[in-house]
N, CA, C and O atoms as CSV, one atom per row, in Angstrom:
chain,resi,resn,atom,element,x,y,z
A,1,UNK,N,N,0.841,-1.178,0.000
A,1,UNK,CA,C,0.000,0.000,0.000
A,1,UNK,C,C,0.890,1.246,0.000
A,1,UNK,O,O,1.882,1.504,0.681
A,2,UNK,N,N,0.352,1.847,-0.814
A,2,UNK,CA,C,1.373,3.317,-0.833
A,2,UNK,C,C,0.750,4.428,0.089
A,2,UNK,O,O,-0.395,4.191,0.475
A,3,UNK,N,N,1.258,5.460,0.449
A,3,UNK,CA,C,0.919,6.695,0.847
A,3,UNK,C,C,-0.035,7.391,0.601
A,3,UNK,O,O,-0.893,7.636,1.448
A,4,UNK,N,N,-0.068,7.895,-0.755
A,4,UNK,CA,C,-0.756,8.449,-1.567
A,4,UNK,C,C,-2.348,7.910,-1.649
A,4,UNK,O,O,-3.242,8.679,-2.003
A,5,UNK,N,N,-2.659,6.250,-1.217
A,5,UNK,CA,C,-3.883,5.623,-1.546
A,5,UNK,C,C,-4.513,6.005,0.007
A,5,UNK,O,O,-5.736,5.872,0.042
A,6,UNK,N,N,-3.870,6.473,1.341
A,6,UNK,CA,C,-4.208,6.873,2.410
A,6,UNK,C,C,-4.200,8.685,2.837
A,6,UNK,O,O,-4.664,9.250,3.827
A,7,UNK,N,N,-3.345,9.335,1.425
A,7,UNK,CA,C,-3.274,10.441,1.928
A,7,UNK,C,C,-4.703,11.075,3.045
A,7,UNK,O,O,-4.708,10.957,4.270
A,8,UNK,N,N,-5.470,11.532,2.464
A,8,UNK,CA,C,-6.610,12.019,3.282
A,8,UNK,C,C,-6.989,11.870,4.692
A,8,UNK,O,O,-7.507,12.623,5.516
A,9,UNK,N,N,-6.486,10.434,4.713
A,9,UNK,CA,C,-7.074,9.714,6.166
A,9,UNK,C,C,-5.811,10.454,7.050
A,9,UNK,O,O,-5.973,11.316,7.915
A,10,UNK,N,N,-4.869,10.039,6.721
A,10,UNK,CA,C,-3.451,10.617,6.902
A,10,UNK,C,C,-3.968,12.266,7.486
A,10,UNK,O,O,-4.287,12.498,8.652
A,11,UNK,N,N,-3.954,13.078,6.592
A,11,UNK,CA,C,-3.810,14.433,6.901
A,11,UNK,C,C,-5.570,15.138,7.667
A,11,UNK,O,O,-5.735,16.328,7.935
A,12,UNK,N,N,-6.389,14.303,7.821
A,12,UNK,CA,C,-7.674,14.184,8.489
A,12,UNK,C,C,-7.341,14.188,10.199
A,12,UNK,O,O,-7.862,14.851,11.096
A,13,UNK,N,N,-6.469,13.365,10.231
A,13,UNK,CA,C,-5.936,12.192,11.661
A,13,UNK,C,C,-4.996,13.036,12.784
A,13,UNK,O,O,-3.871,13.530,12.710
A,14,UNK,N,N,-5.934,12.966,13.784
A,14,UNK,CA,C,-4.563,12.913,14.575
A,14,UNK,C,C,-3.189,11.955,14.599
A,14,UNK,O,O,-3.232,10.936,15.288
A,15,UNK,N,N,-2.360,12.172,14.093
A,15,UNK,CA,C,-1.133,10.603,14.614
A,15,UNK,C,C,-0.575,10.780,15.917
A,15,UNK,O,O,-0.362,11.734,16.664
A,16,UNK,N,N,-0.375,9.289,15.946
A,16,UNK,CA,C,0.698,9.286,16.888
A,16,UNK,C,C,1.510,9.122,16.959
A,16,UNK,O,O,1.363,7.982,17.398
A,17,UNK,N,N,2.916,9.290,16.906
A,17,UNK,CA,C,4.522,9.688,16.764
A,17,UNK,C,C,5.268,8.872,17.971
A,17,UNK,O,O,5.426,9.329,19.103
A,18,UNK,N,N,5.813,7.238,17.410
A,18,UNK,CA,C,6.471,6.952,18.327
A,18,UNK,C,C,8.050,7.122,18.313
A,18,UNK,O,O,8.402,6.760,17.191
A,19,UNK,N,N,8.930,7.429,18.899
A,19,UNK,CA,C,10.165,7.641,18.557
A,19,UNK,C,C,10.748,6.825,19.967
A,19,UNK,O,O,10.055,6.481,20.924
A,20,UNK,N,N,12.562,6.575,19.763
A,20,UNK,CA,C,12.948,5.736,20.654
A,20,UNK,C,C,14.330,6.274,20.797
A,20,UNK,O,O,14.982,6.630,19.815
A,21,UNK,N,N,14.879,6.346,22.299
A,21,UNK,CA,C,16.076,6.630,22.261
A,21,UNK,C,C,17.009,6.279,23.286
A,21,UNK,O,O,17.086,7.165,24.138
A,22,UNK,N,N,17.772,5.251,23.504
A,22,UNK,CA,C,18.494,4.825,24.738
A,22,UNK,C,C,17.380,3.696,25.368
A,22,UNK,O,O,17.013,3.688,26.543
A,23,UNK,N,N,16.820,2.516,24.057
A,23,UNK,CA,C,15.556,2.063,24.303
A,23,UNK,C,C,14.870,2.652,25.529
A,23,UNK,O,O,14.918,2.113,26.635
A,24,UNK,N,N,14.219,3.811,25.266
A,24,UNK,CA,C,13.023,4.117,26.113
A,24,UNK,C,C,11.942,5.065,24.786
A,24,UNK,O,O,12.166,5.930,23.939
A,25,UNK,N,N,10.971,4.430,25.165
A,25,UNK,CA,C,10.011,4.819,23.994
A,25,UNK,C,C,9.251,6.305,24.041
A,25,UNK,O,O,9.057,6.586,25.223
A,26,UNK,N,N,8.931,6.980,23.466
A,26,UNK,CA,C,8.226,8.167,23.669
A,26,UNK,C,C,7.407,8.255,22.586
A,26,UNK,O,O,7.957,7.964,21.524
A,27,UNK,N,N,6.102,8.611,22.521
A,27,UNK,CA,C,4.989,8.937,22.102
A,27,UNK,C,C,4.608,10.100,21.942
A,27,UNK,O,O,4.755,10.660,23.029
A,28,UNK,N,N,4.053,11.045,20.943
A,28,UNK,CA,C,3.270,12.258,20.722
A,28,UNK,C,C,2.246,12.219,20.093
A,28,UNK,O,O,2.278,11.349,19.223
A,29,UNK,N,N,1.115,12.916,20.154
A,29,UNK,CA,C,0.376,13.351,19.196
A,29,UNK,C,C,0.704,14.201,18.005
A,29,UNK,O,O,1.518,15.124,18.003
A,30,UNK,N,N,0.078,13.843,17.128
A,30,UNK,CA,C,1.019,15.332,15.635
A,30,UNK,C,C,-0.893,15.378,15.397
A,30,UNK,O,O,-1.712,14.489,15.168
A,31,UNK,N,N,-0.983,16.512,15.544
A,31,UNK,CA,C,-1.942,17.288,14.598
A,31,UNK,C,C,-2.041,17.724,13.159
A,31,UNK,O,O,-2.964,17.820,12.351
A,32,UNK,N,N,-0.803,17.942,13.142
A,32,UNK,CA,C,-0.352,18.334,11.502
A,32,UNK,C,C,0.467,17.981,10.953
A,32,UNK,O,O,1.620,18.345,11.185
A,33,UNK,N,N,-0.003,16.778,9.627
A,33,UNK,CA,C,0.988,16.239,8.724
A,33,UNK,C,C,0.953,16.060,7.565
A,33,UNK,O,O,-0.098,15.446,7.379
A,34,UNK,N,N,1.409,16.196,6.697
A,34,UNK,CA,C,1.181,16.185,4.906
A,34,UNK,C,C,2.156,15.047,4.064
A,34,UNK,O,O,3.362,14.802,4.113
A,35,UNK,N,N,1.395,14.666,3.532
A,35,UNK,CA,C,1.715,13.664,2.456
A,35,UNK,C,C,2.335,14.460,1.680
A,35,UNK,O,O,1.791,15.544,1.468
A,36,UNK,N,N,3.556,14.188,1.071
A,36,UNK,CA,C,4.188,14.237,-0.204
A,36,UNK,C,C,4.981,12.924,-0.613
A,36,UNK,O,O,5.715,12.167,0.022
A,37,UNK,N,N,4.535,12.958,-1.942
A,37,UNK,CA,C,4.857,12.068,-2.282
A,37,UNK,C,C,5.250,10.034,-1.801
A,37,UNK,O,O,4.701,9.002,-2.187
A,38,UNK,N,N,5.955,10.181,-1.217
A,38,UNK,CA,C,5.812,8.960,-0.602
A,38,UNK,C,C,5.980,8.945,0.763
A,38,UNK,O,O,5.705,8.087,1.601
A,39,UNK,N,N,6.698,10.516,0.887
A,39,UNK,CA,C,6.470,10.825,2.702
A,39,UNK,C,C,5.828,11.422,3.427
A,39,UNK,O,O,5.041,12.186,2.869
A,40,UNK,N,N,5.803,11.411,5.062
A,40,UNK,CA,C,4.963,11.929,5.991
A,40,UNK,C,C,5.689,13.139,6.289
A,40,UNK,O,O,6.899,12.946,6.406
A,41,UNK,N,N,5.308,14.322,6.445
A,41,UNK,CA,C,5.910,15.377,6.912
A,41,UNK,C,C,5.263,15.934,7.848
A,41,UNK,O,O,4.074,16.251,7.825
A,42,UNK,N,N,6.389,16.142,9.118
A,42,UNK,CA,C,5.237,16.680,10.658
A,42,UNK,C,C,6.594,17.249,11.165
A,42,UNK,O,O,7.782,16.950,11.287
A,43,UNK,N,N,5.417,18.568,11.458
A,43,UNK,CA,C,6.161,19.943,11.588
A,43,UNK,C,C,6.605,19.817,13.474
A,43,UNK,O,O,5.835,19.478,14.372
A,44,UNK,N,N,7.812,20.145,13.582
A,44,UNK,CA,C,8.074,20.281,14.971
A,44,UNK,C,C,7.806,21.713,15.290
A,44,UNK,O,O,8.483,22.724,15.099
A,45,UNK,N,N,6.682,21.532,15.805
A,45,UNK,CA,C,6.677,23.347,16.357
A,45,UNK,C,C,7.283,23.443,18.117
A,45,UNK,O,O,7.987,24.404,18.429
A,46,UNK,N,N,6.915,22.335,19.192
A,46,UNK,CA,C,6.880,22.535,19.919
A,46,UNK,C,C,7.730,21.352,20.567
A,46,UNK,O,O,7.852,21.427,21.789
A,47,UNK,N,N,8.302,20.336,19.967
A,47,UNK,CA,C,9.519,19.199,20.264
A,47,UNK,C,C,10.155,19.252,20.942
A,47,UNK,O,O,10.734,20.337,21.003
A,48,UNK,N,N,10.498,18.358,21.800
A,48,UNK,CA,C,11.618,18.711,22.480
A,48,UNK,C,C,12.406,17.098,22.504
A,48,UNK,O,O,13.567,17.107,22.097
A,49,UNK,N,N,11.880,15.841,22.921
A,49,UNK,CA,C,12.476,14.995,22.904
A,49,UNK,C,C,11.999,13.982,21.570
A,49,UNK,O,O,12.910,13.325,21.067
A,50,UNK,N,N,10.826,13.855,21.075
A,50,UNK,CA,C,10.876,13.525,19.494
A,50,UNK,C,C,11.810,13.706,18.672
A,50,UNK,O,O,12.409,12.756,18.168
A,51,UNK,N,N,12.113,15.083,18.377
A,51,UNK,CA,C,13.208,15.675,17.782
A,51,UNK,C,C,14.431,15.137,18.006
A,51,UNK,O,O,15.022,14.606,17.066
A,52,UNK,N,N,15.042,15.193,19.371
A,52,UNK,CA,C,16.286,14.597,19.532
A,52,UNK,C,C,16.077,13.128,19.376
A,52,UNK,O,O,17.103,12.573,18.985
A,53,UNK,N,N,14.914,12.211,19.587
A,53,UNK,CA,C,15.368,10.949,19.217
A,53,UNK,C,C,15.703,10.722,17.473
A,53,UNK,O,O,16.694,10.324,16.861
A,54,UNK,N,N,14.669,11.078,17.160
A,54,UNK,CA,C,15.051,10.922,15.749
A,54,UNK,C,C,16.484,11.110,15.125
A,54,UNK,O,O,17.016,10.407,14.266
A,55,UNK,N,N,16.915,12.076,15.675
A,55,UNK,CA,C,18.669,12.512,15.446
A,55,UNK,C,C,19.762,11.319,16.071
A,55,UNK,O,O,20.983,11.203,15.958
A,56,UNK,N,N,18.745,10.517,16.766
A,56,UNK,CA,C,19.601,9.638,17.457
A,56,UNK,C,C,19.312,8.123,16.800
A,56,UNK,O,O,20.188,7.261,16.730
A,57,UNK,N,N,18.279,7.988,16.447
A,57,UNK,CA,C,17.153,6.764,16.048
A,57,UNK,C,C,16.185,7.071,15.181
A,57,UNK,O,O,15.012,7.294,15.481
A,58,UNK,N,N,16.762,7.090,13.862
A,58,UNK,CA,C,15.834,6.823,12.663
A,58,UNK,C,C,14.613,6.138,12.832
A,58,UNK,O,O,13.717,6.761,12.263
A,59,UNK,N,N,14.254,5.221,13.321
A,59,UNK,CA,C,13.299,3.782,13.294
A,59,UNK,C,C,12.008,4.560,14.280
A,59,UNK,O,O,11.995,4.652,15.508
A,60,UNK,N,N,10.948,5.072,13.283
A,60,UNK,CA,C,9.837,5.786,14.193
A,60,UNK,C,C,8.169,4.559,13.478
A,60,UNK,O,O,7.942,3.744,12.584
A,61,UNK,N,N,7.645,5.056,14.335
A,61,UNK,CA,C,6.096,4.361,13.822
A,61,UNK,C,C,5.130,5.476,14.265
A,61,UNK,O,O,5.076,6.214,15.248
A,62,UNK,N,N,4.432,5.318,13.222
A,62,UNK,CA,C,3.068,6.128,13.365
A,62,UNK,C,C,1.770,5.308,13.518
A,62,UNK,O,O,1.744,4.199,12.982
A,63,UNK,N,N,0.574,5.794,14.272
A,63,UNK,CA,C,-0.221,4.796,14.419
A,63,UNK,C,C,-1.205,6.192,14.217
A,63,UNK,O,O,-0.790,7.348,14.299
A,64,UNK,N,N,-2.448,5.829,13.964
A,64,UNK,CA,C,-3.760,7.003,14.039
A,64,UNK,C,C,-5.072,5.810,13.607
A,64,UNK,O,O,-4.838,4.682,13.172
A,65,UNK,N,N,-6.475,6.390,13.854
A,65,UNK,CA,C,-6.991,6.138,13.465
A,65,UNK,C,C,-8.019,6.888,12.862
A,65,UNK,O,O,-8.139,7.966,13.443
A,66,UNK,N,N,-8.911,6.730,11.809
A,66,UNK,CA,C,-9.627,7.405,10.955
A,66,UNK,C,C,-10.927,7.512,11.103
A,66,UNK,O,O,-11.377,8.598,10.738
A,67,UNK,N,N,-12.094,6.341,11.739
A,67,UNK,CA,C,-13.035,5.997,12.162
A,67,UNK,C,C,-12.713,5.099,13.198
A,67,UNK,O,O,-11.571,4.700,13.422
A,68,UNK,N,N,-13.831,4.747,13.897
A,68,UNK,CA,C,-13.683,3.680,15.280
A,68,UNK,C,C,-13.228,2.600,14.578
A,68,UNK,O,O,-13.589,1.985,13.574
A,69,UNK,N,N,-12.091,2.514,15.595
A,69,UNK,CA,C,-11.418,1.137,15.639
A,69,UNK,C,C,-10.868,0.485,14.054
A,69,UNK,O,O,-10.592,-0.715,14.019
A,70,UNK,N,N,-10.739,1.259,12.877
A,70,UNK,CA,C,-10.378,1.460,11.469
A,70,UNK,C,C,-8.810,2.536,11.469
A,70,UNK,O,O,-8.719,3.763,11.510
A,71,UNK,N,N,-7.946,1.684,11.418
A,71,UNK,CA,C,-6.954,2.676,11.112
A,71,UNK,C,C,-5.610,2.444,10.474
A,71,UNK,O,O,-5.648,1.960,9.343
A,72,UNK,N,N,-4.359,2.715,11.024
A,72,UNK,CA,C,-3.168,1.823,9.817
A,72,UNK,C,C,-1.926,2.380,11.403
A,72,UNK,O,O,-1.944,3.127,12.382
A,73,UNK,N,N,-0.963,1.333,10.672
A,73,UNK,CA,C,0.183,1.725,11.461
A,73,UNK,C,C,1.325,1.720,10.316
A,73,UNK,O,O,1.291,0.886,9.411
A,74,UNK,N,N,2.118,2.488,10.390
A,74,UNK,CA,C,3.341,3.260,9.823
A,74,UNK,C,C,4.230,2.752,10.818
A,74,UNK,O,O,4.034,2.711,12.033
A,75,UNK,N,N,5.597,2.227,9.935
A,75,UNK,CA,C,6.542,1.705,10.060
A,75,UNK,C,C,7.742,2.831,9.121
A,75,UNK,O,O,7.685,2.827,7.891
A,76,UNK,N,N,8.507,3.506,9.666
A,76,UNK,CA,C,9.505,4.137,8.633
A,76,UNK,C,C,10.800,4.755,9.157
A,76,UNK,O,O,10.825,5.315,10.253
A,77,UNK,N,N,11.367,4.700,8.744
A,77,UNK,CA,C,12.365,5.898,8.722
A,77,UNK,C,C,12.469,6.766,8.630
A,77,UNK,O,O,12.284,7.071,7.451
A,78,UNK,N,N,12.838,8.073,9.584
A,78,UNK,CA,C,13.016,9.163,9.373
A,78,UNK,C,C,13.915,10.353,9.281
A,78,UNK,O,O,14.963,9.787,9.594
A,79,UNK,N,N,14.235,11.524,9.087
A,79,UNK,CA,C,15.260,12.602,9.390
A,79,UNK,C,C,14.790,13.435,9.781
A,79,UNK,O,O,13.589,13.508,9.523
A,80,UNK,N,N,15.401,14.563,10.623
A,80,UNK,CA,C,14.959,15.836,10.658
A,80,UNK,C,C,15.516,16.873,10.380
A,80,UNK,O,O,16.647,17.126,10.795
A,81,UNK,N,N,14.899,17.594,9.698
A,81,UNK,CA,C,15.473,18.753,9.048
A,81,UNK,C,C,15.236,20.428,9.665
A,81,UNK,O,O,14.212,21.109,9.720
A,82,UNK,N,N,16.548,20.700,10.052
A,82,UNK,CA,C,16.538,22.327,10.820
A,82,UNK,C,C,16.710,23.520,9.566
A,82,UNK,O,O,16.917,24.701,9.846
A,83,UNK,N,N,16.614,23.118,8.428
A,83,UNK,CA,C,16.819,23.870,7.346
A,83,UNK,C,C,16.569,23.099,6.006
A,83,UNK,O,O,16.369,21.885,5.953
A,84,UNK,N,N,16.599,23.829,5.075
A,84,UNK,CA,C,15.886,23.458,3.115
A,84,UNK,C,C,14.768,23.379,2.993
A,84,UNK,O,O,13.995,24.095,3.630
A,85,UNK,N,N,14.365,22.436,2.094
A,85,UNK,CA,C,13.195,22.862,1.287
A,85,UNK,C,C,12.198,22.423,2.214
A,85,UNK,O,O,11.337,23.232,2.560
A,86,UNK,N,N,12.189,20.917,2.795
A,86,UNK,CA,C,11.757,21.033,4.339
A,86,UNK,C,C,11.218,21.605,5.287
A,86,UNK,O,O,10.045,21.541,5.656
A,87,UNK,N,N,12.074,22.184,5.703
A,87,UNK,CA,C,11.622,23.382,6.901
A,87,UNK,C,C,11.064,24.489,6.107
A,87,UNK,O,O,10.117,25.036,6.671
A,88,UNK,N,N,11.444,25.072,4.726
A,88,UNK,CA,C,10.505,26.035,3.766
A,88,UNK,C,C,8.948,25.444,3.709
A,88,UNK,O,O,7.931,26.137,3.718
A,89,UNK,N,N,9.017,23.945,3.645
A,89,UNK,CA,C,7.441,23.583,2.827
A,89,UNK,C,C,6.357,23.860,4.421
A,89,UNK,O,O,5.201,24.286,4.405
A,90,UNK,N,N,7.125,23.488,5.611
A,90,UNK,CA,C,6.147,23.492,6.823
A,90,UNK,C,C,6.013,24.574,7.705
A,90,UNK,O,O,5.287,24.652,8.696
A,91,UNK,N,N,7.133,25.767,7.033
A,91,UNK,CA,C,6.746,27.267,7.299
A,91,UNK,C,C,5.852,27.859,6.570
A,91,UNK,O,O,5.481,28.985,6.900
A,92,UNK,N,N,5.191,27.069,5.149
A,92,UNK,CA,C,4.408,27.801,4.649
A,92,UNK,C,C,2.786,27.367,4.672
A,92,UNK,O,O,1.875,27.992,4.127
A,93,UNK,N,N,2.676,26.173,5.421
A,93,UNK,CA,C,1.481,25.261,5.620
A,93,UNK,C,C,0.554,27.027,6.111
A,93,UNK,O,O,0.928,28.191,6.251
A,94,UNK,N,N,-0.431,26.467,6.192
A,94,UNK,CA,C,-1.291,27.734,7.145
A,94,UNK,C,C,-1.588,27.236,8.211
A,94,UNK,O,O,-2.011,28.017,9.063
A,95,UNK,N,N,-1.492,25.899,8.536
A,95,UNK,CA,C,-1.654,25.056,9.790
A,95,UNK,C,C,-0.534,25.896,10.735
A,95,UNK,O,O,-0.838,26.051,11.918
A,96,UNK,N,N,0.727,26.433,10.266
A,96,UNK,CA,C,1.864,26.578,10.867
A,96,UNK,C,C,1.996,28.033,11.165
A,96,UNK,O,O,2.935,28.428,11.855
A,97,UNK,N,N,0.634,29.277,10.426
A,97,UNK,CA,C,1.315,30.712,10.747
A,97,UNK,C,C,1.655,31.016,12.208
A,97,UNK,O,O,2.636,31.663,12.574
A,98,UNK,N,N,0.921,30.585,12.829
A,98,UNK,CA,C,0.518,31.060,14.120
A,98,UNK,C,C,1.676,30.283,15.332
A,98,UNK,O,O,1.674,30.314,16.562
A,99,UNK,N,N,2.513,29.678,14.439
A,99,UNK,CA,C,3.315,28.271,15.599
A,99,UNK,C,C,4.682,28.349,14.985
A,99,UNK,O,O,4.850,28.231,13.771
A,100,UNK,N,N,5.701,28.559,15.878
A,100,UNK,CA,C,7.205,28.063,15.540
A,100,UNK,C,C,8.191,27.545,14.394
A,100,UNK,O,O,9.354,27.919,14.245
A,101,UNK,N,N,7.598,26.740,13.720
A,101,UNK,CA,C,7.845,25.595,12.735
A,101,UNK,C,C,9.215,25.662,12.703
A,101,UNK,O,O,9.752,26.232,11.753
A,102,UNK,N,N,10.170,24.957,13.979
A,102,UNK,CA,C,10.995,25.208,14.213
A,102,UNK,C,C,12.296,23.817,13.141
A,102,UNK,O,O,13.519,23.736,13.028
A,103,UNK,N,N,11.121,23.006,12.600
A,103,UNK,CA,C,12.164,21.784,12.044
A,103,UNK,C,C,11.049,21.602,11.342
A,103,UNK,O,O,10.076,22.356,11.337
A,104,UNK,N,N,11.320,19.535,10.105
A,104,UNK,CA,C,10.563,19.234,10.337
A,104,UNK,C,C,10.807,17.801,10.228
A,104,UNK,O,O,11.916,17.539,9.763
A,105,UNK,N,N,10.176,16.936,10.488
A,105,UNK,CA,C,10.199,15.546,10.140
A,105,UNK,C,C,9.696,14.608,9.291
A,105,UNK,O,O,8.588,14.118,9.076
A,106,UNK,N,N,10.878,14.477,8.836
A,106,UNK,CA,C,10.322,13.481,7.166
A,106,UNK,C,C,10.160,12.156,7.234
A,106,UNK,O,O,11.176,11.591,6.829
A,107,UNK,N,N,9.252,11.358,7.600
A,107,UNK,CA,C,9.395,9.734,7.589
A,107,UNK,C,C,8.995,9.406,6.089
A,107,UNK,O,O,8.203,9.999,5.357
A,108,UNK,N,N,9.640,8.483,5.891
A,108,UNK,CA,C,10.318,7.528,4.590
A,108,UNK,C,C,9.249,6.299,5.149
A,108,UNK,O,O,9.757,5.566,5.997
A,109,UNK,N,N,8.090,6.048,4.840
A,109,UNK,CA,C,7.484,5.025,4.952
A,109,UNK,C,C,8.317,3.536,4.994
A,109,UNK,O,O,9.225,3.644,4.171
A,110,UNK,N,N,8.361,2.264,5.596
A,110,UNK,CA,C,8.619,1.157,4.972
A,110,UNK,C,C,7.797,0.167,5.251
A,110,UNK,O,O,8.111,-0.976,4.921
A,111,UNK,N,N,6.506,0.447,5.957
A,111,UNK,CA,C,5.663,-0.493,5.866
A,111,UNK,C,C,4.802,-0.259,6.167
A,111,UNK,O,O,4.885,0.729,6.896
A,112,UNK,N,N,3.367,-0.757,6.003
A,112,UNK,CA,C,1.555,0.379,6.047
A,112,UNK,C,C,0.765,-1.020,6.318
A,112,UNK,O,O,0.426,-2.039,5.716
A,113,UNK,N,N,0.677,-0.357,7.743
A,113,UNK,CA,C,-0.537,-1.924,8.420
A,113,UNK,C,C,-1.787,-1.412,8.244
A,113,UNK,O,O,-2.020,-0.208,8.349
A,114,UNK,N,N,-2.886,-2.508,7.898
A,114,UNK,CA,C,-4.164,-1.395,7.859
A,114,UNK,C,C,-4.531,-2.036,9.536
A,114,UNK,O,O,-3.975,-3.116,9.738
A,115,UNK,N,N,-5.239,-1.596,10.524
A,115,UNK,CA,C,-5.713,-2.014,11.806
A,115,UNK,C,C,-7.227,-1.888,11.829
A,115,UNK,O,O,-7.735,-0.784,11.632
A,116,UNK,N,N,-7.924,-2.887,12.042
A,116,UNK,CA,C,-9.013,-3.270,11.843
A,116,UNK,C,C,-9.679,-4.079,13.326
A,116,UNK,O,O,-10.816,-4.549,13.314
């Protein structure tokens, strides 16, 4: 399953943002995230330890759901970016005038569970 066949549900959704670092797990909510192309992009406005895991530990999962008990889990890789086209595309969201958009985070999908 690609990205693109979930965008909507995707950018509808609250996610949830698991990241890992010194195996200890941490969890967020993301309110705001956009599909491009084959990746997830979620703006760090307000990060503090997400951010640094990722810099430490690529290997994140996303989980959300779309309707009751209907949803997908994300398996991917990610980077974060403090500058380029990146941090340009999630300073210009309108989700973002009003908020920091201090980075952002790109997960590289590598695997799309549907949860049922």
């Amino acid at each position: 399953m690609k990205l693109a066949d979930i965008r909507p549900k995707i950018e509808k959704s609250v996610l949830y943002l698991a990241t890992s670092s010194d195996h200890q797990p941490h969890v967020i909510a993301v309110a705001c995230a956009k599909v491009v192309d084959d990746k997830i992009i979620i703006t760090d406005n307000y990060m503090k330890s997400s951010n640094r895991n990722v810099k430490s530990n690529c290997n994140v999962e996303i989980l959300f759901y779309y309707k009751k008990w209907s949803g997908y889990r994300i398996q991917g890789k990610a980077r974060y970016h403090k500058s380029g086209k990146w941090l340009d595309f999630v300073r210009g969201l309108r989700e973002n005038k009003k908020h920091p958009a201090k980075g952002a985070i790109v997960v590289s999908a590598t695997k799309v569970e549907t949860l049922k």
